[in-house]
C-alpha positions in Angstrom: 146.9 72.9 122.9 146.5 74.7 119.4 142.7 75.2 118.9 141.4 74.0 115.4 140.7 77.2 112.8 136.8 77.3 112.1 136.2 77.3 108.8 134.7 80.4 107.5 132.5 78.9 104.6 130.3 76.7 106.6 127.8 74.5 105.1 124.7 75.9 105.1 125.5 79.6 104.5 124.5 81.8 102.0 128.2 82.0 100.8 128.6 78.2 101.0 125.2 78.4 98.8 126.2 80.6 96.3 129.6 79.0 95.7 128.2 75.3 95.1 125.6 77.1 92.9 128.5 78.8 91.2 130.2 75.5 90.5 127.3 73.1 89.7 126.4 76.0 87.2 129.6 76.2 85.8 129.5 72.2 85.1 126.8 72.0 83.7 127.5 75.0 81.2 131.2 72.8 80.3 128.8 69.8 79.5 126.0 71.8 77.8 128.8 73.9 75.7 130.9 70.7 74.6 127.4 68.6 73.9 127.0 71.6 71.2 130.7 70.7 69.3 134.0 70.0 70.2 136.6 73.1 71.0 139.8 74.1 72.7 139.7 75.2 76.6 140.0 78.9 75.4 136.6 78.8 73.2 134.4 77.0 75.5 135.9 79.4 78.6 134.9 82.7 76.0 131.3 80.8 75.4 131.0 80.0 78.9 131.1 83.9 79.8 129.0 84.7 77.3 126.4 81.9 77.8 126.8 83.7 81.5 126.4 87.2 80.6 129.7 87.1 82.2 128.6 86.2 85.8 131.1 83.3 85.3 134.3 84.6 83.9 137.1 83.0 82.7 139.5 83.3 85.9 136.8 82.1 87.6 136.0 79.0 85.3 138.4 76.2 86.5 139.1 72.6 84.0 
């Protein structure tokens, strides 16, 4: 039989951590820009990296 793959981000782990931080972050900074005023995807991505000191960058910002 075909063993299962482990997963490599396991729950718990600094790296599973940091990437739940990462997203709960970035929602919160979608919410916080768009409570502020309306704007197109492109603006509140551009606001969101500079809100983030560009920690969270648009390629790394998914709608």
């Amino acid at each position: 039989m075909a063993q299962k793959k482990e997963r490599t981000n396991k729950s718990g782990t600094v790296a599973s951590i940091n990437d739940s931080l990462k997203k709960a972050t970035t929602e919160m900074l979608v919410l916080f820009v768009l409570h502020q005023k309306s704007m197109y995807t492109y603006e509140m991505m551009n606001t969101i990296e500079q809100l983030s000191e560009g920690r969270l960058m648009s390629a790394t910002v998914r709608m």
